[in-house]
C-alpha positions in Angstrom: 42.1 -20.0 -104.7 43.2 -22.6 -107.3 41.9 -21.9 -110.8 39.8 -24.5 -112.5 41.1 -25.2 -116.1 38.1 -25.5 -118.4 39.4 -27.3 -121.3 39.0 -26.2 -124.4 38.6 -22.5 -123.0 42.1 -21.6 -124.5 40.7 -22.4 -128.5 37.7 -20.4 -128.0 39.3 -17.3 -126.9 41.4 -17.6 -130.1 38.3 -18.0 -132.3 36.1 -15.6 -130.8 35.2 -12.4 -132.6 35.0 -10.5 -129.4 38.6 -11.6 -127.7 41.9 -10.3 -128.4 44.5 -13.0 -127.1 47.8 -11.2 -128.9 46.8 -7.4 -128.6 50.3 -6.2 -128.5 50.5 -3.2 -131.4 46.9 -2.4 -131.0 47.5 1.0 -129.3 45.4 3.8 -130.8 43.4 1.6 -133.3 40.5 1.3 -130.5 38.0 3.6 -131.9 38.5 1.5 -135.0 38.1 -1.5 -133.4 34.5 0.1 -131.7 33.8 2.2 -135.2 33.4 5.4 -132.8 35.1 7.5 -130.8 33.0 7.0 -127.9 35.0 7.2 -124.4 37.1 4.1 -123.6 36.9 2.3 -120.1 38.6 -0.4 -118.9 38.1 -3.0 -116.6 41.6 -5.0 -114.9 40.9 -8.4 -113.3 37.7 -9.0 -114.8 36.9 -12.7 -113.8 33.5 -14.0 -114.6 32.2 -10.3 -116.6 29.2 -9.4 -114.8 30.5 -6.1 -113.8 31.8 -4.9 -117.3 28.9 -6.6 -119.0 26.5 -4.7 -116.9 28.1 -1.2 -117.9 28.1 -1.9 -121.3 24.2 -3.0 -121.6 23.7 0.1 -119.5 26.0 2.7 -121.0 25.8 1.9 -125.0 27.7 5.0 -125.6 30.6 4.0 -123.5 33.0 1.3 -124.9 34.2 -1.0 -122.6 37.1 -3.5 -122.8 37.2 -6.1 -120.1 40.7 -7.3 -119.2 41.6 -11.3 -118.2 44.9 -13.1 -117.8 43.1 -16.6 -117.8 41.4 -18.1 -120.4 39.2 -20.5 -118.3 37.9 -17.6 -115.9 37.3 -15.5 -119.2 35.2 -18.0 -120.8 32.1 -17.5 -118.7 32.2 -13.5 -120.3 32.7 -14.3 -123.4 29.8 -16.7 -123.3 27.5 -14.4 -121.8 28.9 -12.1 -124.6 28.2 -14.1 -127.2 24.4 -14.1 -126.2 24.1 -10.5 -125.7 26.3 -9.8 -128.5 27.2 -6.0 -127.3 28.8 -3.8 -129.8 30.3 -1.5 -127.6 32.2 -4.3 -125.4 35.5 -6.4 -126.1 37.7 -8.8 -124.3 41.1 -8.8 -123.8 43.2 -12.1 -122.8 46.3 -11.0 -121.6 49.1 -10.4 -118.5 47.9 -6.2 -117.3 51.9 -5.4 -117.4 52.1 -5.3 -120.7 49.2 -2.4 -121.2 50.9 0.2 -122.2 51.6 -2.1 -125.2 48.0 -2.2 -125.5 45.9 1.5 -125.4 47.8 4.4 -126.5 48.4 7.6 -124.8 45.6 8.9 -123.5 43.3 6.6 -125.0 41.8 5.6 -122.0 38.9 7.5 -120.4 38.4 5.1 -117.1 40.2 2.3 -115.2 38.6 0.1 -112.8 39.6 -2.6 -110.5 37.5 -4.8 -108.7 39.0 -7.1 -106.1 42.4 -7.7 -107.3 44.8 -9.7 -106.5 45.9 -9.0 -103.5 49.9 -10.3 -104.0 50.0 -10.4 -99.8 54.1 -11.3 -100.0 55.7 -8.1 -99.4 58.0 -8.9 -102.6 55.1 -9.3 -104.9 54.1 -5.3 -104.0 55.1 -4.6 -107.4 52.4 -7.0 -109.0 49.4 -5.3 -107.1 47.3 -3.3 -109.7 47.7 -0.4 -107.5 50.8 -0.4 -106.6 53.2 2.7 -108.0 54.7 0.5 -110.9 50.6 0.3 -112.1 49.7 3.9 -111.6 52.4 4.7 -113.5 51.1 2.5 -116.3 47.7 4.1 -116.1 49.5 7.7 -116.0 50.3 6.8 -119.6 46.8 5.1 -121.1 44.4 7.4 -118.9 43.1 11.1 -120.5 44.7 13.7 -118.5 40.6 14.1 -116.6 40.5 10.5 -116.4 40.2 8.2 -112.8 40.5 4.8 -111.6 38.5 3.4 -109.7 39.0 0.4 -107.1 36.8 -1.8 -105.0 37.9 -4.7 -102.8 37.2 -6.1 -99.0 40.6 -6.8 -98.5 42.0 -3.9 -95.5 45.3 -4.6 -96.1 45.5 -4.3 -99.8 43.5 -0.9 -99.2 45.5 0.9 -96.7 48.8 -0.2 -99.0 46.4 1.0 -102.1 45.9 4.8 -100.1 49.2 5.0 -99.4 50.9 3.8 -102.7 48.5 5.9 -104.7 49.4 9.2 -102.5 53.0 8.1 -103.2 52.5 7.7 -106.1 51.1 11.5 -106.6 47.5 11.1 -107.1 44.7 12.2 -105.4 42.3 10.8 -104.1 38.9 12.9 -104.0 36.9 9.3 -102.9 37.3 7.0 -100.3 35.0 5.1 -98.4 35.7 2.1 -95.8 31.8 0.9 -96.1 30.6 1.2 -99.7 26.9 -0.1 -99.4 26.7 2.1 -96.2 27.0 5.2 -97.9 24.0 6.4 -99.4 25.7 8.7 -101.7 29.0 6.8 -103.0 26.7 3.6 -103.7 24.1 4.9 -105.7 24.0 3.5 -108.9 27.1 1.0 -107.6 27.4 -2.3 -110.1 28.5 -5.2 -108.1 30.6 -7.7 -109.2 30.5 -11.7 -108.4 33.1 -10.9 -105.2 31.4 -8.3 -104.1 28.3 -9.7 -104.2 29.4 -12.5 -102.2 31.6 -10.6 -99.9 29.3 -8.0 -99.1 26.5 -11.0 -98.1 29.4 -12.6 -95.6 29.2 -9.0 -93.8 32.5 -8.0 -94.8 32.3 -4.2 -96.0 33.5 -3.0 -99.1 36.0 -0.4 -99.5 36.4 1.8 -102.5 38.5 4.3 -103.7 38.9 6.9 -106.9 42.1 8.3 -107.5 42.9 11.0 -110.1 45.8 13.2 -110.8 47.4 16.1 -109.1 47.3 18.3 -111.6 
């Protein structure tokens, strides 16, 4: 899908109060940034914000920073943001390789990734967020208890996900192929735009939560 450019999008993600766009070096300042130390989750991919914005305005003691490689997809979060004005949610323009540059060790209490990417070229494998290069990332930024969580209707990118993860040496205590057919696993689910739309096409929704073997 081609990305609209939204002009202008660019200049207000430099100007906004609630968007980081060079965040390199900001590793263990985040309970500065929130003014607690309230638990840190992130969100990778974040398009449009409805997820992450729904967390926040429902979990006030959970901070929340919302992760976005393209300005012009950004823009509709920070706008809604900007309305809401959260104080426990921030935005973060920016490339996910480089997050290890970003959150410190064990800084992070929760990943999640919603519909990704799914990089279908075999030598893009690397790129996908859950791919062993990423987990190894999150190994680093995640609290030794902490999970990530994924979502996404694509089968292919789910079986390489259980397989990479495993390889990876993670456990994986969840996994469903049907999300919104399991009573128990969707409880209290947030959708995101994707899902919303996927799910209303008929295609089911897989998640997974991976944690470490300890």
């Amino acid at each position: 899908m081609r990305l609209r450019n939204v002009p202008g999008a660019r200049e207000v993600m430099i100007e906004n109060e609630y968007v980081f766009t060079e965040p390199e070096g900001m590793k263990g300042t985040w309970s500065q940034v929130f003014g607690n130390d309230n638990p840190i989750r992130i969100e990778i991919g974040m398009g449009k914000g409805t997820f992450i914005t729904t967390l926040a305005a429902n979990n006030p003691d959970i901070n929340y920073v919302g992760i976005e490689k393209y300005s012009s997809v950004l823009l509709r979060a920070v706008e809604k943001q900007d309305e809401l004005q959260l104080p426990n949610l921030r935005f973060i323009r920016m490339d996910a390789e480089a997050i290890c540059e970003v959150f410190g060790e064990g800084e992070v209490d929760r990943i999640y990734l919603n519909f990704s990417d799914p990089w279908p070229k075999d030598r893009h494998a690397k790129r996908r967020l859950t791919s062993r290069q990423f987990m190894a990332r999150y190994d680093v930024i995640l609290k030794p208890d902490g999970q990530v969580e994924f979502k996404t209707d694509n089968k292919d990118l789910f079986d390489f996900s259980l397989e990479e993860i495993k390889e990876a040496g993670w456990e994986l205590p969840v996994v469903t192929f049907d999300l919104h057919n399991d009573s128990v696993l969707n409880e209290g689910n947030v959708m995101t735009e994707y899902e919303t739309r996927f799910s209303q096409m008929g295609n089911p929704i897989c998640k997974l939560v991976a944690v470490r073997n300890h």
